[in-house]
C-alpha beads as a LAMMPS data file, in Angstrom:
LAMMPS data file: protein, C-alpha beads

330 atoms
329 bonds

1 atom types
1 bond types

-500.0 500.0 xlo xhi
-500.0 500.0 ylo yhi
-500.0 500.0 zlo zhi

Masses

1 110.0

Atoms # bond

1 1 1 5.166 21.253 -10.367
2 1 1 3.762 21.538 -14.469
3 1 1 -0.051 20.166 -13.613
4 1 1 0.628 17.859 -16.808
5 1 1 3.673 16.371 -15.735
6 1 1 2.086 14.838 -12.836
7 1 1 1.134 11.595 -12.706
8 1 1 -2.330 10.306 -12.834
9 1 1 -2.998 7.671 -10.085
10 1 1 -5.631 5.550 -8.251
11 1 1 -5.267 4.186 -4.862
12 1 1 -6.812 1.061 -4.564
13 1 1 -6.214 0.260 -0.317
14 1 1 -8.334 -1.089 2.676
15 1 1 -7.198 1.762 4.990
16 1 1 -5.605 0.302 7.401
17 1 1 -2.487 1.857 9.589
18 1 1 0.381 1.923 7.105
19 1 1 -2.344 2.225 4.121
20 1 1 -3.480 5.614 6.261
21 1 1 0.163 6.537 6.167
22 1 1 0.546 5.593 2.353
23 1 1 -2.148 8.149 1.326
24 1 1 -1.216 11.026 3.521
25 1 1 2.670 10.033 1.496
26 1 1 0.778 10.768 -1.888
27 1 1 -1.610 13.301 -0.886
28 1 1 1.580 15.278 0.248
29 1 1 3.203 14.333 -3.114
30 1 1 3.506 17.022 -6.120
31 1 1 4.600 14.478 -8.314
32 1 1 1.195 12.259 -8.005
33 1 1 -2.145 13.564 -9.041
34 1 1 -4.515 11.126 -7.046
35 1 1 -7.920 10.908 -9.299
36 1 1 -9.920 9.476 -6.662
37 1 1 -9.790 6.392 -4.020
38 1 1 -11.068 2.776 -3.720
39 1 1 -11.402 0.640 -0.481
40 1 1 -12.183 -3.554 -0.364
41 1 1 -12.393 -5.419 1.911
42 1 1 -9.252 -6.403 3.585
43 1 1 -7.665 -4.944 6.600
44 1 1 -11.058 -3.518 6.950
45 1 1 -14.335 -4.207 5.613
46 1 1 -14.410 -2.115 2.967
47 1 1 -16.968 0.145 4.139
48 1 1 -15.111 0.573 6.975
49 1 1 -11.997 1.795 5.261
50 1 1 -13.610 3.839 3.185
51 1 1 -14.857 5.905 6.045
52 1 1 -11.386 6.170 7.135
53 1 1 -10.235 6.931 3.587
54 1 1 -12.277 10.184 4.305
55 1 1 -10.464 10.919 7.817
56 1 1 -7.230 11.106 6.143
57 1 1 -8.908 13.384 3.379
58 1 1 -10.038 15.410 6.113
59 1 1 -6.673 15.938 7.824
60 1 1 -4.927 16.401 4.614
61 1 1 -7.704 19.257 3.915
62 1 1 -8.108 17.170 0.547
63 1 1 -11.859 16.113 1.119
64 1 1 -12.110 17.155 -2.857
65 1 1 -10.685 13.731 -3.821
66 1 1 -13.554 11.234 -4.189
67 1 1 -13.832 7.973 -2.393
68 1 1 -15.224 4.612 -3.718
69 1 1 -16.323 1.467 -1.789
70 1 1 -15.697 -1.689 -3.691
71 1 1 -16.089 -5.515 -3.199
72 1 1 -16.926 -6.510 0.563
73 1 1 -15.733 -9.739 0.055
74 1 1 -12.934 -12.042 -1.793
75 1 1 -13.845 -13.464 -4.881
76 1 1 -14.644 -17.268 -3.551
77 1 1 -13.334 -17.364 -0.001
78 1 1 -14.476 -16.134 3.498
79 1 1 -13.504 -12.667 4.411
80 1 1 -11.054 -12.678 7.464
81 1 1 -10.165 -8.888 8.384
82 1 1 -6.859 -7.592 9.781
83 1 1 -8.889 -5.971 12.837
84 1 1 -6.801 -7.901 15.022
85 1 1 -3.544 -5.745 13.792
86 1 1 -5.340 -2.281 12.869
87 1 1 -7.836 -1.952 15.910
88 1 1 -11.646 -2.248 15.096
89 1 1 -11.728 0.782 13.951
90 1 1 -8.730 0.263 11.351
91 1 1 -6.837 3.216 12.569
92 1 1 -5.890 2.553 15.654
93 1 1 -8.511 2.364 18.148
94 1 1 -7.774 6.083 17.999
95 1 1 -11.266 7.578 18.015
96 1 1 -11.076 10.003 15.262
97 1 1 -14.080 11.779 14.435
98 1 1 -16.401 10.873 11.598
99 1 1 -16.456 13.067 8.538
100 1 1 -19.693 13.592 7.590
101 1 1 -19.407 13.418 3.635
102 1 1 -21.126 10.482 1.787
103 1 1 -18.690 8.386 -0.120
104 1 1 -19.388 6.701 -3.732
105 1 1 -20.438 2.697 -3.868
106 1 1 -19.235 1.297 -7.205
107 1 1 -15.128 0.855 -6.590
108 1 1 -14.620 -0.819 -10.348
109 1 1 -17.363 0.828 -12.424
110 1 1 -14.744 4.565 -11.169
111 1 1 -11.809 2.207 -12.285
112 1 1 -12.843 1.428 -15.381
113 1 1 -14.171 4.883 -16.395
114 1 1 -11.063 6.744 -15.901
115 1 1 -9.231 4.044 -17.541
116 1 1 -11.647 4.532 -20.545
117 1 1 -11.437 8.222 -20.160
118 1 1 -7.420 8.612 -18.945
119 1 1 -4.615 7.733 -20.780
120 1 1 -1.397 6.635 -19.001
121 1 1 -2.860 6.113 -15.523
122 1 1 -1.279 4.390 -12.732
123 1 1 -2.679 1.830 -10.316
124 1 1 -1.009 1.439 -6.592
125 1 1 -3.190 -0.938 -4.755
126 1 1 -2.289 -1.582 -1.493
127 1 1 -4.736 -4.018 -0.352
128 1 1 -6.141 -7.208 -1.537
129 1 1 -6.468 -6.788 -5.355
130 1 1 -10.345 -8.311 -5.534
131 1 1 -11.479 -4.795 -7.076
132 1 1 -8.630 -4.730 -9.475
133 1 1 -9.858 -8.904 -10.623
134 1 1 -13.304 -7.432 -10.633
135 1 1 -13.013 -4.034 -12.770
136 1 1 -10.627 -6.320 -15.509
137 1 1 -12.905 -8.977 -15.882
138 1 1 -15.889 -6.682 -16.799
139 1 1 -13.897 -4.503 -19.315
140 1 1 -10.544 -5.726 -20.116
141 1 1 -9.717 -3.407 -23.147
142 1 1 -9.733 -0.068 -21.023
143 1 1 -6.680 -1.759 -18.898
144 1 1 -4.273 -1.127 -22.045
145 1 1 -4.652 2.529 -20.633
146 1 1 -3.157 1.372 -17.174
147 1 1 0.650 1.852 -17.756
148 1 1 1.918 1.261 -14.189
149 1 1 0.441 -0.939 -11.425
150 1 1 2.172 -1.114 -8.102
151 1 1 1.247 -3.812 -5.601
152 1 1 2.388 -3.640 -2.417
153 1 1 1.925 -7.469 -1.524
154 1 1 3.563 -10.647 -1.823
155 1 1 7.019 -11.859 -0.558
156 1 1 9.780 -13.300 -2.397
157 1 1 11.997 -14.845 0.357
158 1 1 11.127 -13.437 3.484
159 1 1 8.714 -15.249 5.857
160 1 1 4.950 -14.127 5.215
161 1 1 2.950 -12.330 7.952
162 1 1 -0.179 -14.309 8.180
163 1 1 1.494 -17.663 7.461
164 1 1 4.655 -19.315 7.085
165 1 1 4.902 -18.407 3.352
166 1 1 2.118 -16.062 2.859
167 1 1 1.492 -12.051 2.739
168 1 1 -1.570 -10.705 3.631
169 1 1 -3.055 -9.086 0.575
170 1 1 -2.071 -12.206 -1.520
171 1 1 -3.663 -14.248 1.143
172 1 1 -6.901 -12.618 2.003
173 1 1 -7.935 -13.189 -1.846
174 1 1 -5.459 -15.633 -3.708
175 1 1 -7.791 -15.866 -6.372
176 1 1 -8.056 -12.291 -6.932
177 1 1 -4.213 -11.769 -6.969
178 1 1 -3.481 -14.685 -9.038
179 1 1 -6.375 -13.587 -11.748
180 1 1 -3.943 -10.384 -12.148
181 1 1 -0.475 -11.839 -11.841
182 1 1 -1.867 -13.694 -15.182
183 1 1 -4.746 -11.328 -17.113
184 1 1 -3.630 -7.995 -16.476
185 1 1 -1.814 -6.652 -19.618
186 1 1 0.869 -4.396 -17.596
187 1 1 3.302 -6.087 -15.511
188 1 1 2.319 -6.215 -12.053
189 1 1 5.475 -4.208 -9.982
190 1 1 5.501 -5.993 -6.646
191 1 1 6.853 -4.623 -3.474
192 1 1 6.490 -7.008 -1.032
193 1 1 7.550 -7.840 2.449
194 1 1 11.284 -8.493 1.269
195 1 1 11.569 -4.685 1.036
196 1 1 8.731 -3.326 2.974
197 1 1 9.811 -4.892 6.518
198 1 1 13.261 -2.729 6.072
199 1 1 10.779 0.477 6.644
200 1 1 10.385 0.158 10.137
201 1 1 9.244 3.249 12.625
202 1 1 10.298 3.500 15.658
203 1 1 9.881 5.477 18.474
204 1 1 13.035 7.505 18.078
205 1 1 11.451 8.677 14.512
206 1 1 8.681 9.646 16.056
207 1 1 10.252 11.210 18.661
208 1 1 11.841 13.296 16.211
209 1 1 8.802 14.385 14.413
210 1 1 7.025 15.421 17.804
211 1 1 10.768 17.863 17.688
212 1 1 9.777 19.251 14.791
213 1 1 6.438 18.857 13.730
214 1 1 4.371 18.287 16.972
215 1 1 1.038 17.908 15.622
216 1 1 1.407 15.698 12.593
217 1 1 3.344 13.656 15.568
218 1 1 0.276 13.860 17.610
219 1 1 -1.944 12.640 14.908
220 1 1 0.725 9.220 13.487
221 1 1 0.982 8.753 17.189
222 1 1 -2.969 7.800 18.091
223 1 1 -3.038 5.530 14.699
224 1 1 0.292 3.628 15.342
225 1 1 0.544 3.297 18.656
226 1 1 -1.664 -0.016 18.293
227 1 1 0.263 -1.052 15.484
228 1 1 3.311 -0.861 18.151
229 1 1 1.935 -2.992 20.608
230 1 1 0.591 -5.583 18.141
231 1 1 4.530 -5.970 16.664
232 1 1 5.904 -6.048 20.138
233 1 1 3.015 -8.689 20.944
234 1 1 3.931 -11.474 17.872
235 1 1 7.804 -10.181 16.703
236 1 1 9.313 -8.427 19.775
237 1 1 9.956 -5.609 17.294
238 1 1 10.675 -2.096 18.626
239 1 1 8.402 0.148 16.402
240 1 1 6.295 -0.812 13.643
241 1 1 6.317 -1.880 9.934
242 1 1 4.879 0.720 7.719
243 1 1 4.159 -1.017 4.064
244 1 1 2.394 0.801 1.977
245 1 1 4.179 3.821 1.751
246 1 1 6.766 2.498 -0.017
247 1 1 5.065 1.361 -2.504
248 1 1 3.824 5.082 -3.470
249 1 1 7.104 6.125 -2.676
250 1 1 8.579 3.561 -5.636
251 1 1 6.005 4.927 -7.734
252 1 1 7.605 7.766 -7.268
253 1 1 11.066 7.020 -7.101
254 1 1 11.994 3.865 -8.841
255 1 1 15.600 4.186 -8.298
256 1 1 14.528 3.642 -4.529
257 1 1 14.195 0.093 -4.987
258 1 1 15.690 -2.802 -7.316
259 1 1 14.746 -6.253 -8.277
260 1 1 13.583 -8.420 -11.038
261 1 1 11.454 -9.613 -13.875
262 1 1 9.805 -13.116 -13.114
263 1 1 7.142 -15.371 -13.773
264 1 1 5.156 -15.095 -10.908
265 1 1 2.444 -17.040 -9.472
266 1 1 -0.283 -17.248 -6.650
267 1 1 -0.802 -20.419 -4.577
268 1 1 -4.850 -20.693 -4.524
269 1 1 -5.144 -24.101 -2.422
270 1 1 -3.942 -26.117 0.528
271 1 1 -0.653 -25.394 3.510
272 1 1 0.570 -22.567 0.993
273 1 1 -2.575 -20.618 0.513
274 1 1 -1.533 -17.128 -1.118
275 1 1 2.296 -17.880 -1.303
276 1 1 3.727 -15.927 -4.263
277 1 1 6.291 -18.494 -6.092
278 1 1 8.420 -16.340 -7.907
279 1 1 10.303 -18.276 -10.924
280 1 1 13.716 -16.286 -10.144
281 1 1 16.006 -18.651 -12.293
282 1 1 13.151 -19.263 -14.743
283 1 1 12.605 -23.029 -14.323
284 1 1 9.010 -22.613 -16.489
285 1 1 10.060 -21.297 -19.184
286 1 1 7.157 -18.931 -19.213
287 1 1 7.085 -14.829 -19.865
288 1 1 7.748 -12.451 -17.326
289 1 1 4.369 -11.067 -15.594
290 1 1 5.867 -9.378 -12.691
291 1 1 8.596 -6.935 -11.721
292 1 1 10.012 -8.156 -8.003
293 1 1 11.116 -6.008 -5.356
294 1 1 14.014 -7.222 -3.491
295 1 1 16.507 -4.332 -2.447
296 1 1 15.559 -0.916 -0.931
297 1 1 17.406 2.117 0.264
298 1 1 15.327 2.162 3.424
299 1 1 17.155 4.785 4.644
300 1 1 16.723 7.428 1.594
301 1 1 12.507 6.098 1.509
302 1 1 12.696 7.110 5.470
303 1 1 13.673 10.546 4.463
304 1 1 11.659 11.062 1.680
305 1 1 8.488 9.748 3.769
306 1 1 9.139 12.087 6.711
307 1 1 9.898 15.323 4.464
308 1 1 6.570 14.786 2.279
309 1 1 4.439 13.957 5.369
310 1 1 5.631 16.087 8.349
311 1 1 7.390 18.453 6.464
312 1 1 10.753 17.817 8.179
313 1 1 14.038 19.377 6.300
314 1 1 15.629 16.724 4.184
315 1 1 19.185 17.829 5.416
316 1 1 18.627 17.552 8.501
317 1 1 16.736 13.814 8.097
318 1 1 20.309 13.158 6.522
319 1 1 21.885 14.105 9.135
320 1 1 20.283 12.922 12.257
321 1 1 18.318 9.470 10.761
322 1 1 21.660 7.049 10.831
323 1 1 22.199 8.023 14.177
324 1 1 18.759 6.759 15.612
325 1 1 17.722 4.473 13.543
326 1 1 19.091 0.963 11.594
327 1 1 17.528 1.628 8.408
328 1 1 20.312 1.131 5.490
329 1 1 21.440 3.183 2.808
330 1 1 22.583 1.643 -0.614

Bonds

1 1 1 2
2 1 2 3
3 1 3 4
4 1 4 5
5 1 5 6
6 1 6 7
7 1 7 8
8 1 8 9
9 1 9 10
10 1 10 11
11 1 11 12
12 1 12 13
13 1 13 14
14 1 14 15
15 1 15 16
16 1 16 17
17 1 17 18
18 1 18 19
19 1 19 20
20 1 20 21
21 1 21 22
22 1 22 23
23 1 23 24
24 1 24 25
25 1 25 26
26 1 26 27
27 1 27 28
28 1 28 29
29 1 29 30
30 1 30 31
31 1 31 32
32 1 32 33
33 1 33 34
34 1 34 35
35 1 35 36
36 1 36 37
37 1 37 38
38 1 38 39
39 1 39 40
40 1 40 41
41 1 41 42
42 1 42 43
43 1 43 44
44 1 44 45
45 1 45 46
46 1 46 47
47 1 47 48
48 1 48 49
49 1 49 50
50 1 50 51
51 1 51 52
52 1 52 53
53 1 53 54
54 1 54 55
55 1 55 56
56 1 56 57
57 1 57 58
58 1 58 59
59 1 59 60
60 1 60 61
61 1 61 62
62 1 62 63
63 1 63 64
64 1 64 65
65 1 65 66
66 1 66 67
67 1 67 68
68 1 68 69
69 1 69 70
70 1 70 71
71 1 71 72
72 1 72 73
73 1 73 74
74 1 74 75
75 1 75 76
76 1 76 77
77 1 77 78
78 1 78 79
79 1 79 80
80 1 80 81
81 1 81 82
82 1 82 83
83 1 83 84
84 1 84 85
85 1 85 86
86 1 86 87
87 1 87 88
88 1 88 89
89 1 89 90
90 1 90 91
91 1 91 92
92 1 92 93
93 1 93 94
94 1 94 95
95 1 95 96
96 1 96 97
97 1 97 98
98 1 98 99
99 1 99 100
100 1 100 101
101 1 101 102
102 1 102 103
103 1 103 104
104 1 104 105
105 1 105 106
106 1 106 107
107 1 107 108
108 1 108 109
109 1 109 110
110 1 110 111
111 1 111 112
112 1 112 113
113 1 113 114
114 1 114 115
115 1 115 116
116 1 116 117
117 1 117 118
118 1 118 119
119 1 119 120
120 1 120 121
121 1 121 122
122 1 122 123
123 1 123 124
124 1 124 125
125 1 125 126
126 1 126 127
127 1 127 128
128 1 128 129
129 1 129 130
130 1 130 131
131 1 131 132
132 1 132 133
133 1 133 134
134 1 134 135
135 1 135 136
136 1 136 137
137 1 137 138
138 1 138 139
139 1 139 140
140 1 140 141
141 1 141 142
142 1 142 143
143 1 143 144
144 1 144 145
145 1 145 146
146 1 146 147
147 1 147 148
148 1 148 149
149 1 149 150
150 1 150 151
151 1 151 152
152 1 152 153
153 1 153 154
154 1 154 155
155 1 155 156
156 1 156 157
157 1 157 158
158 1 158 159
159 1 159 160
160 1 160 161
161 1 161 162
162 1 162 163
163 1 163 164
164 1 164 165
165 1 165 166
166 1 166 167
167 1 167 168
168 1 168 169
169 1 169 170
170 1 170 171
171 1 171 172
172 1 172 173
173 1 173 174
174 1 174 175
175 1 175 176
176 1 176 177
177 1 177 178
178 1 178 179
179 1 179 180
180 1 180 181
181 1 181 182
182 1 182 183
183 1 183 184
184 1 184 185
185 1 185 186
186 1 186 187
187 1 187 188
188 1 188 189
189 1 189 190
190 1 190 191
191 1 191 192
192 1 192 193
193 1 193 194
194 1 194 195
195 1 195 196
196 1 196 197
197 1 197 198
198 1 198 199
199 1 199 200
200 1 200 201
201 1 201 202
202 1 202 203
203 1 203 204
204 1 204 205
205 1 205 206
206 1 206 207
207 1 207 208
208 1 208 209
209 1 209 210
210 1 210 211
211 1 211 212
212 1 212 213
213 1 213 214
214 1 214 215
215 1 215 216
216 1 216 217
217 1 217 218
218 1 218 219
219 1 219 220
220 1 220 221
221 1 221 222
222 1 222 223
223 1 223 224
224 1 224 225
225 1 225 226
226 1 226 227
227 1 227 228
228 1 228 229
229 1 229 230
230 1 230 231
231 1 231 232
232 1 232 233
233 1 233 234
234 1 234 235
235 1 235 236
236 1 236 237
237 1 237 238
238 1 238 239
239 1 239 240
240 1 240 241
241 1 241 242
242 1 242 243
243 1 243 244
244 1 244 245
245 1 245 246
246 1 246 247
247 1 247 248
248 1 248 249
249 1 249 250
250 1 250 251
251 1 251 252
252 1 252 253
253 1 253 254
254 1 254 255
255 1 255 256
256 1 256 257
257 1 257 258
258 1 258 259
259 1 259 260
260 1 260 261
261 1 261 262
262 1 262 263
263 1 263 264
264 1 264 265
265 1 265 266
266 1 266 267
267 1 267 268
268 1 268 269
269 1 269 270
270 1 270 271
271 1 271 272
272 1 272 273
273 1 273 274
274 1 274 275
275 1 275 276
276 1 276 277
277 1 277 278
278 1 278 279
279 1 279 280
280 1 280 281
281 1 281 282
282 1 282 283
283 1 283 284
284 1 284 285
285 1 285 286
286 1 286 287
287 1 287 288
288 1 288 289
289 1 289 290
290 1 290 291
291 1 291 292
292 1 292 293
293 1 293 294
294 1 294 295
295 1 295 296
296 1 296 297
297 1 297 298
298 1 298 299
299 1 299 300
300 1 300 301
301 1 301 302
302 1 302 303
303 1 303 304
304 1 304 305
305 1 305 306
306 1 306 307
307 1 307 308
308 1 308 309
309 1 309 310
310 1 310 311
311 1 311 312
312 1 312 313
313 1 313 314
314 1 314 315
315 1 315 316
316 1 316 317
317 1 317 318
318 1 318 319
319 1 319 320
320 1 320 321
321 1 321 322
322 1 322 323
323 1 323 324
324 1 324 325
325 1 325 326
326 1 326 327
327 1 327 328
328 1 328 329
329 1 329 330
């Protein structure tokens, strides 16, 4: 693919499982050209995932792309990890070995240079969005060179994942996401769990990735199979929920997904802490500051996902996917 053509991106994650999965997605994607990554604190310390951010490097042979720790913390409330979901060690509890290549400390002074120096660059964040509060608040005027930012966070109607109402990333800093839902000067493209739960592994997918691409099965099988046991353990589910790829596979294919312009906003207080309210029918009156997700062809963002990451024939994904799995086509 033309270099130019490409799109300029940052990953902004807290790798994380699916967020693992999400970057070897765009690592394995022509379209994207990923400028460099940035962890916070959120399924991992941020530390932490940035340490894993250099795994997947490794294993993609991309250790070129630099990585960036950024804020260890929300911006007012206690940090509570996502350990209990990921394993300790975020990936698993699958033991992989260390890269020894020093990663970069300053997550939003990187964001805000490229934006300064870039022009049309695109922000997926896939974790908590404290660096993305952080980097706007100390420069605003470079963000009028961010043209896309995809969050994969928030839920419109479906039930949350760490409360009643509430997504993780939204909940783990409410200030943070709210502080973008309302400064940023880009709408904020959310893909929350309304479509991400509809991209569910299972073990018949991998089973047919060990058929065809035995060791890139060998390596999603140490990192997932924690995340299987942990969905069995609280949802009975057969498999496991991968969300962040989608959201860099939207990014790359809108027409995967469809949905909305709404007033959105974050619930910072009380029973409803980090509930997204999305103004569907416009009650307030106010201008649109989001773009909600709310229909997927899970089936086609299957394909697509297995084909960039293991390689895997697209005509034959079409072929054999409806037959072992649920996911749905449009």
């Amino acid at each position: 693919m033309n270099a130019t053509l490409r799109k300029k991106v940052i990953i902004d994650c807290d790798p994380g499982i699916d967020d693992s999965l999400a970057l070897m997605l765009a690592l394995a994607s022509p379209e994207l050209d990923v400028l460099g990554i940035t962890t916070v604190a959120g399924n991992v310390p941020s530390d932490l995932g940035a340490k894993n951010a250099l795994k997947i490097l490794a294993h993609c042979h991309q250790l070129k792309i630099p990585v960036y720790r950024g804020a260890d913390r929300p911006l007012k409330r206690d940090y509570v990890s996502a350990q209990d979901t990921h394993g300790n060690d975020g990936l698993g509890q699958s033991k992989l070995p260390e890269i020894h290549k020093n990663y970069h400390s300053n997550a939003c002074e990187f964001i805000n240079e490229t934006l300064r120096k870039e022009q049309d660059v695109t922000l997926i964040a896939l974790g908590p969005l404290t660096n993305i509060a952080l980097a706007h608040q100390k420069d605003p005027k470079v963000w009028q060179n961010c043209t896309r930012f995809v969050s994969m966070g928030g839920n419109f109607k479906s039930f949350g994942n760490c409360s009643p109402v509430a997504e993780y990333n939204y909940w783990c800093d409410p200030e943070a996401a709210a502080y973008c839902f309302e400064h940023l000067p880009v709408k904020l493209e959310m893909i929350g769990l309304d479509v991400t739960r509809k991209m569910l592994f299972t073990p018949n997918i991998l089973e047919l990735i060990y058929q065809n691409a035995p060791k890139e099965a060998e390596f999603i099988q140490k990192i997932t199979r924690f995340y299987f046991d942990f969905h069995w353990q609280y949802e009975k589910v057969i498999g496991c929920v991968i969300n962040d790829p989608l959201a860099v596979l939207y990014t790359i294919f809108p027409e995967l997904c469809a949905g909305f312009d709404a007033n959105t906003q974050i619930v910072t207080s009380g029973v409803a802490l980090g509930q997204s309210i999305v103004d569907e029918k416009n009650f307030w009156h106010r201008s649109p500051n989001s773009h909600v997700l709310v229909k997927v062809d899970s089936l086609k963002a299957m394909q697509l996902f297995l084909a960039r990451t293991c390689g895997l024939e697209l005509e034959m994904l079409a072929q054999v996917l409806p037959q072992i799995t649920s996911l749905e086509g449009k």
